[in-house]
C-alpha positions as CSV (number, residue, x, y, z in Angstrom):
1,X,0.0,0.0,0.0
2,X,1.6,3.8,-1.0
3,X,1.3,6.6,1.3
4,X,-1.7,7.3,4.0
5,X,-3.3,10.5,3.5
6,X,-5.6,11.5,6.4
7,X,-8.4,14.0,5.5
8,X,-9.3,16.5,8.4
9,X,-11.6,19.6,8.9
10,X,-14.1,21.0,10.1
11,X,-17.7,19.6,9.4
12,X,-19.6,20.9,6.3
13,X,-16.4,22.3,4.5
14,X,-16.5,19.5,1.6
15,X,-14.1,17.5,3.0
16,X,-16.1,14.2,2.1
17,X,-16.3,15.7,-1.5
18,X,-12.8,15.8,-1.7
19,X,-13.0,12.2,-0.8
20,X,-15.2,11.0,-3.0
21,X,-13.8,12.8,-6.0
22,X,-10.3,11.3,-5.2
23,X,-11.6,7.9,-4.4
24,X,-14.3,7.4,-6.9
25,X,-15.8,4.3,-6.2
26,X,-12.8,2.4,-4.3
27,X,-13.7,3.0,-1.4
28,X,-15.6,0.9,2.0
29,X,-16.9,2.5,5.0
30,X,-17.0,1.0,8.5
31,X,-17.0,1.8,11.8
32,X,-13.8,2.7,14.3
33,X,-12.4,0.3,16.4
34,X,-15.0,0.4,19.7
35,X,-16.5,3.5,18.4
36,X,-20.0,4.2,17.0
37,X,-18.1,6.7,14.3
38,X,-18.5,5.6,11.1
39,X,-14.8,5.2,9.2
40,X,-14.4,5.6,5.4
41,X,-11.5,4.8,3.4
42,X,-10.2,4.6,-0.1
43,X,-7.4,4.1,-2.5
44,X,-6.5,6.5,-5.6
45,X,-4.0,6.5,-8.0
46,X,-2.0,8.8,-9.7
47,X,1.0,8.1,-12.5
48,X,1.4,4.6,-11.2
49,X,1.5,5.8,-7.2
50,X,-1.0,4.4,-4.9
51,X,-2.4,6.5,-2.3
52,X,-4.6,5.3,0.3
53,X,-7.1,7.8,1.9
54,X,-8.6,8.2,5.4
55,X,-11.6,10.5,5.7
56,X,-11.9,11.8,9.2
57,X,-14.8,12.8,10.9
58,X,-15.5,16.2,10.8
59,X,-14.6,17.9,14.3
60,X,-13.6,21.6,15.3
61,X,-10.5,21.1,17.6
62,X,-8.0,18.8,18.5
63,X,-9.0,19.4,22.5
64,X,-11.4,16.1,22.1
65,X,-15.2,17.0,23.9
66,X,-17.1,14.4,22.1
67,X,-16.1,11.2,20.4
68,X,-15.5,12.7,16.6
69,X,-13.0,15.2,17.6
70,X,-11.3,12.1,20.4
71,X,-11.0,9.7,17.3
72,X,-9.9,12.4,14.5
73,X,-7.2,13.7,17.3
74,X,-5.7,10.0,18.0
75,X,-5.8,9.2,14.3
76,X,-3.8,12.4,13.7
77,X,-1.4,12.8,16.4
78,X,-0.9,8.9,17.2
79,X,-1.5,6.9,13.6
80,X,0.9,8.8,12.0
81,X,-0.3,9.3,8.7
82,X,2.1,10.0,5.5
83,X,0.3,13.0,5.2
84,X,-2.6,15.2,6.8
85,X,-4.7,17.1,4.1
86,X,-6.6,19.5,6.2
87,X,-9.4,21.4,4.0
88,X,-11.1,24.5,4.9
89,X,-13.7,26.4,3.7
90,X,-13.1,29.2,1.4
91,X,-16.0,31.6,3.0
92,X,-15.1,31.9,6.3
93,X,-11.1,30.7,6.9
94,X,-10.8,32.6,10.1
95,X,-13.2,30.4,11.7
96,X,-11.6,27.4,10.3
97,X,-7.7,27.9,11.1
98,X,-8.3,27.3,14.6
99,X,-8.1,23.8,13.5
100,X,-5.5,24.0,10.7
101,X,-3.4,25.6,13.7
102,X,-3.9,22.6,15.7
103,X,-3.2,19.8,12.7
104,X,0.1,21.9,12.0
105,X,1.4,21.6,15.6
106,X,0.6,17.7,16.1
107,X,1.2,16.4,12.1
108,X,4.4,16.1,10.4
109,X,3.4,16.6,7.1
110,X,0.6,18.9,6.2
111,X,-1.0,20.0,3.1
112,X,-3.9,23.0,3.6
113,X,-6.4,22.8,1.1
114,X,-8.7,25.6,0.8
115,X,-12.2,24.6,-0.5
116,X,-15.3,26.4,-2.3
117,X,-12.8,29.1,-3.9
118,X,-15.8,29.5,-6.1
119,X,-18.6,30.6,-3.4
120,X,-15.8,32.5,-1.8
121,X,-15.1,35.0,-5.4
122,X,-19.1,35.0,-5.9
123,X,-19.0,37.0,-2.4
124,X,-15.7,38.9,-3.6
125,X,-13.7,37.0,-0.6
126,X,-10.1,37.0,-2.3
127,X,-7.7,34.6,-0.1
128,X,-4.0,34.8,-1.2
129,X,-3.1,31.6,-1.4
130,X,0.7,31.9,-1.5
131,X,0.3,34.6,1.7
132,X,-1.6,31.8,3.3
133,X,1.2,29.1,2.8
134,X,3.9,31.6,3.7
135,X,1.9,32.5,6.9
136,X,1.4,28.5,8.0
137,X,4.6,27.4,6.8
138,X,3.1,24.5,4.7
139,X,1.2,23.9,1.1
140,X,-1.5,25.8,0.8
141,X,-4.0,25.1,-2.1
142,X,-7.0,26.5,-3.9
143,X,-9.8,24.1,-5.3
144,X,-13.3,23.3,-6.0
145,X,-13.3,20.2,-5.1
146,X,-17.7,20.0,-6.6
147,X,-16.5,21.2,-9.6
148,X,-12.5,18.9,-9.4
149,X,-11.1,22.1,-9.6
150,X,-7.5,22.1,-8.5
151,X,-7.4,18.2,-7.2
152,X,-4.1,17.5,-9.2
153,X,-2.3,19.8,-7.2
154,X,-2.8,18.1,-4.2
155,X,-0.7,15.2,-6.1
156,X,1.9,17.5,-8.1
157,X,2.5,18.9,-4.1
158,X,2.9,14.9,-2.4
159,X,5.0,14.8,-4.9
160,X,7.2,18.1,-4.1
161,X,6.8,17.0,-0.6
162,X,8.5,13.4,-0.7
163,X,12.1,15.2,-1.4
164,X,12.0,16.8,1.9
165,X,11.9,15.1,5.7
166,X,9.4,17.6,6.8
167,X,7.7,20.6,4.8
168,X,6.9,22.6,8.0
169,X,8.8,25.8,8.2
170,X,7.2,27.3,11.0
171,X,6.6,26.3,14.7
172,X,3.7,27.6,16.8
173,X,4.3,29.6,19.2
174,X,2.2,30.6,22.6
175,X,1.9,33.2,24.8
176,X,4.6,34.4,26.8
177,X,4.6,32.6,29.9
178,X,3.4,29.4,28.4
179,X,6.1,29.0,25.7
180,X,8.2,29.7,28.6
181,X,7.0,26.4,30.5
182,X,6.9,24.6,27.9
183,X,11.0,25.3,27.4
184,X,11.1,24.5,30.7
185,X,9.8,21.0,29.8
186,X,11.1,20.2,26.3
187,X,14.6,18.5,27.4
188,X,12.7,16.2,29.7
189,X,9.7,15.1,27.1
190,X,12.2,14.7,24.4
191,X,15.1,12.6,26.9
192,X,11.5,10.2,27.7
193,X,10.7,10.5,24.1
194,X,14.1,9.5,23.0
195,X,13.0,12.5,20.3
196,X,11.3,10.3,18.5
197,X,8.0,12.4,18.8
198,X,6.5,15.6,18.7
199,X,8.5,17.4,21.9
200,X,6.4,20.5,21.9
201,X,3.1,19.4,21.2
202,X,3.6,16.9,23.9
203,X,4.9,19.0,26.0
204,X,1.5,21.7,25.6
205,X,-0.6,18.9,26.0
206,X,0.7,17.8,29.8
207,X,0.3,21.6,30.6
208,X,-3.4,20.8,29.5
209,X,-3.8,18.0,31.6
210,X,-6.6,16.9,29.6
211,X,-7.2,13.8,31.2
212,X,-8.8,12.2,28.0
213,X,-6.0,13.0,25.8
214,X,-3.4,12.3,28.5
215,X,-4.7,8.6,28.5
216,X,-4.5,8.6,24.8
217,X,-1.1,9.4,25.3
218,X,-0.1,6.8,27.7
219,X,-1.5,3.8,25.4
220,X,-0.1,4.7,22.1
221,X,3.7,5.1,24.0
222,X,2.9,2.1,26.2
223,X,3.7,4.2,29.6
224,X,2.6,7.6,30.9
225,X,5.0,10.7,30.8
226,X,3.7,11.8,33.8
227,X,4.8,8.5,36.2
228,X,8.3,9.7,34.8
229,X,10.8,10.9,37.5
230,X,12.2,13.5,35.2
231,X,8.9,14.5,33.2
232,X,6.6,14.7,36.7
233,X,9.4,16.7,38.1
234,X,9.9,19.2,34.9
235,X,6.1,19.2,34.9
236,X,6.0,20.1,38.2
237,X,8.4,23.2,37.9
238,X,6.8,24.6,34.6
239,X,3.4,24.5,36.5
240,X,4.5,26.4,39.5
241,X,5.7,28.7,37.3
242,X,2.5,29.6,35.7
243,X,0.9,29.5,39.0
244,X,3.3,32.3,40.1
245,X,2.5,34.1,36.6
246,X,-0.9,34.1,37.6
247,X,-2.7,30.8,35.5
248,X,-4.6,28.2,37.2
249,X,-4.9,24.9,35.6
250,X,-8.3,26.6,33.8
251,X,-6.5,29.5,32.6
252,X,-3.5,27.1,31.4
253,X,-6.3,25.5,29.1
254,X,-7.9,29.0,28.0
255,X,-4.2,30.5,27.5
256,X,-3.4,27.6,24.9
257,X,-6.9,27.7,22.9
258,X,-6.8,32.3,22.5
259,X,-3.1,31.1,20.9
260,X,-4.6,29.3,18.3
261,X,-8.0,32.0,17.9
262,X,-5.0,35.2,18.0
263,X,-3.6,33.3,15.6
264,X,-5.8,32.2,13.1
265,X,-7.2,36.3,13.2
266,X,-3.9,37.6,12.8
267,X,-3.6,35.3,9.5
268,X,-7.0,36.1,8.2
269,X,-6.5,39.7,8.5
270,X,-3.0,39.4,6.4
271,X,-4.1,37.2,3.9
272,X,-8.1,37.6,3.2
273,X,-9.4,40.9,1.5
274,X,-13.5,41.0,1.6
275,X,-14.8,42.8,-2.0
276,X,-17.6,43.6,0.2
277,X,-17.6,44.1,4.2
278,X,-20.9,43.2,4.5
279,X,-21.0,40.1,2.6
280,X,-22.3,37.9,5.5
281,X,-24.8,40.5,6.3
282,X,-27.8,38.1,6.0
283,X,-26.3,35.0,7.8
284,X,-25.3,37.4,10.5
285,X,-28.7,38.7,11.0
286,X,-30.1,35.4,10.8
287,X,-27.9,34.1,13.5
288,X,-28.3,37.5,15.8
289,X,-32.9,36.3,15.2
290,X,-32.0,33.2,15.9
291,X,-29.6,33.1,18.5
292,X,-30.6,36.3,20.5
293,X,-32.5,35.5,23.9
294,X,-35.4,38.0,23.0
295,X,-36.2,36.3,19.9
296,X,-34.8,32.6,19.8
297,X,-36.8,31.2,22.4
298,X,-40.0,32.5,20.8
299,X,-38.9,31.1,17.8
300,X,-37.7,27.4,19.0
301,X,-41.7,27.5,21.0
302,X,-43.2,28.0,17.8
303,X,-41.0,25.6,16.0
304,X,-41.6,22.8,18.2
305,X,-45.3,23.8,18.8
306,X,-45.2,23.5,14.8
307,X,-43.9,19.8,15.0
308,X,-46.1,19.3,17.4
309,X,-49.2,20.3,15.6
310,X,-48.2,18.3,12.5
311,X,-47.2,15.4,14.6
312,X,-50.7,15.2,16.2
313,X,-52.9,17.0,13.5
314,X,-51.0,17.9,10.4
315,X,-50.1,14.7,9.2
316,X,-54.2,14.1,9.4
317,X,-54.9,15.6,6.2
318,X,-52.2,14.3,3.7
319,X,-53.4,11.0,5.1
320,X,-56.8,11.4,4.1
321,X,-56.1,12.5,0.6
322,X,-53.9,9.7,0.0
323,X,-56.9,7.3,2.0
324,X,-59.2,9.2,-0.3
325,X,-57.4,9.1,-3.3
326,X,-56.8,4.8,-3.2
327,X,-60.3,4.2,-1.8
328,X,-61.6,6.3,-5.5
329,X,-59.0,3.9,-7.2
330,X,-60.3,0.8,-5.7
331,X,-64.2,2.4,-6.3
332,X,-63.3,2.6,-9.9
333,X,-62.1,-0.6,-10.2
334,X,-64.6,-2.6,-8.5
335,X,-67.2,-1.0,-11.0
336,X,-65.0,-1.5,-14.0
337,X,-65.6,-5.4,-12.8
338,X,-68.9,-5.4,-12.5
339,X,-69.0,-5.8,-8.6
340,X,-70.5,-3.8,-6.1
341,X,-68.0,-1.9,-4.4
342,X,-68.9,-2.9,-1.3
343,X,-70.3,-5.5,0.9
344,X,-72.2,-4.9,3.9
């Protein structure tokens, strides 16, 4: 089998369609090991390579909180996949790099493909694609993937990427303090690690302390980092340290994700010019009716008041013109045979 390519992003951005318009028909779906989560995968080809393809479920961070995000996380940061292909959606990136951000830091080979470049230039969004790459420090490209717009690329860029160890230029960096602790524990992740994995990612995770990924963690090394004499104690140190800085183990958590939101809108503003500032004018003021507590919760009453009613009278009526409309049938027919239509 060639190389693995894992496709991540964030639900609805036509990640799937870049699936299926890769895979064509080769492809099986299933379910992950002891998960519910459906799993599909397929093979492609291209000038006599094989390339096997994993299509993640759709999730919007890395810091698992349901069992999508837990599976595409361990499948990223654990399986090791050839390459991560992380696609995004063309009309509204900034929301979308949060993740990106995240798949950059844990992967080792990354290739960003931006999606629905055609919905984004019908609402004069221009995204500069070479900006974007040089801001990321990895591949960055433009496609349709309805239309198979700019699929090759992805290949020509595998390709390009084969010649070199590593394609990431760039390494994320945190706030102050906690890039400082995270120094601080570097040299003992990477001595347990024997450098054989991602030091600084590790290393931002244990100042998470998210207990879910944490246990991910200690089965895919086969021990835990933090029952390690010199881990537990750098851990230890790098934690007081923040506590003196002023950040509990919540604000640790809330420190590490504003990174990764700071981030993503300082890229957005650099590399995305809107044709129109009010572009998203409707979908914002359908959100704000929605959403807002004066006028949401009216509308949710009346919407499940409306399911309601059909459920117990709505449905009444279609059913009585189809009744009606099958008893005239069967009418007809008896008459045509010469029989009464009834018997009583």
């Amino acid at each position: 089998m060639g190389k693995v390519l894992a496709l991540a992003g964030n639900p609805n951005v036509g990640k799937s369609t870049v699936f299926n318009a890769l895979t064509g028909l080769k492809q099986h779906t299933g379910n992950w090991p002891g998960k519910t989560v459906s799993n599909a995968r397929g093979t492609c080809d291209y000038n006599g390579r094989q390339y096997e393809l994993v299509d993640l479920p759709g999730c919007y961070s890395l810091m698992a909180h349901s069992e999508e995000e837990e599976i595409a996380r361990d499948y990223i940061c654990f399986a090791h996949p050839d390459v991560v292909i992380a696609v995004c959606d063309a009309t509204c990136l900034e929301r979308n790099l949060n993740l990106v951000l995240q798949i950059i830091e844990a992967a080792e080979q990354v290739i960003v493909c931006v999606n629905l470049m055609d919905e984004a230039a019908k609402k004069q969004i221009h995204i500069d694609i070479k900006g974007l790459s040089k801001e990321l420090g990895v591949p960055v490209i433009g496609i349709t993937a309805r239309e198979e717009i700019g699929l090759e690329r992805i290949f020509l860029t595998l390709q390009q990427m084969e010649k070199q160890k590593s394609h990431k230029l760039l390494a994320f960096v945190y706030e102050g303090p906690v890039e400082r602790a995270i120094g601080m524990l570097e040299p003992a992740v990477e001595w347990a690690t024997k450098g054989e994995e991602n030091t600084r990612w590790f290393c931002a995770r244990l100042l998470d302390a998210n207990s879910n990924l944490l246990d991910s963690m200690e089965e895919y090394l086969g021990y835990s980092l933090v029952e390690d004499a010199e881990v537990a104690g750098a851990l230890k140190e790098a934690v007081e340290y923040l506590a003196q800085a002023g950040y509990s183990k919540e604000k640790i958590s809330d420190a590490i994700a504003a990174s990764y939101i700071r981030r993503a809108e300082q890229i957005s503003r650099k590399t995305v010019q809107y044709g129109k500032k009010d572009y998203d004018r409707k979908d914002r003021r359908l959100d704000w009716i929605f959403t807002s507590k004066k006028t949401g919760f009216p509308i949710m009453f009346l919407m499940l008041l409306l399911v309601f009613w059909i459920t117990i009278c709505g449905a009444n009526y279609p059913s009585q013109l189809l009744s009606d409309g099958l008893f005239w049938g069967k009418i007809n027919w008896y008459w045509r045979c010469g029989r009464p239509a009834s018997r009583r």
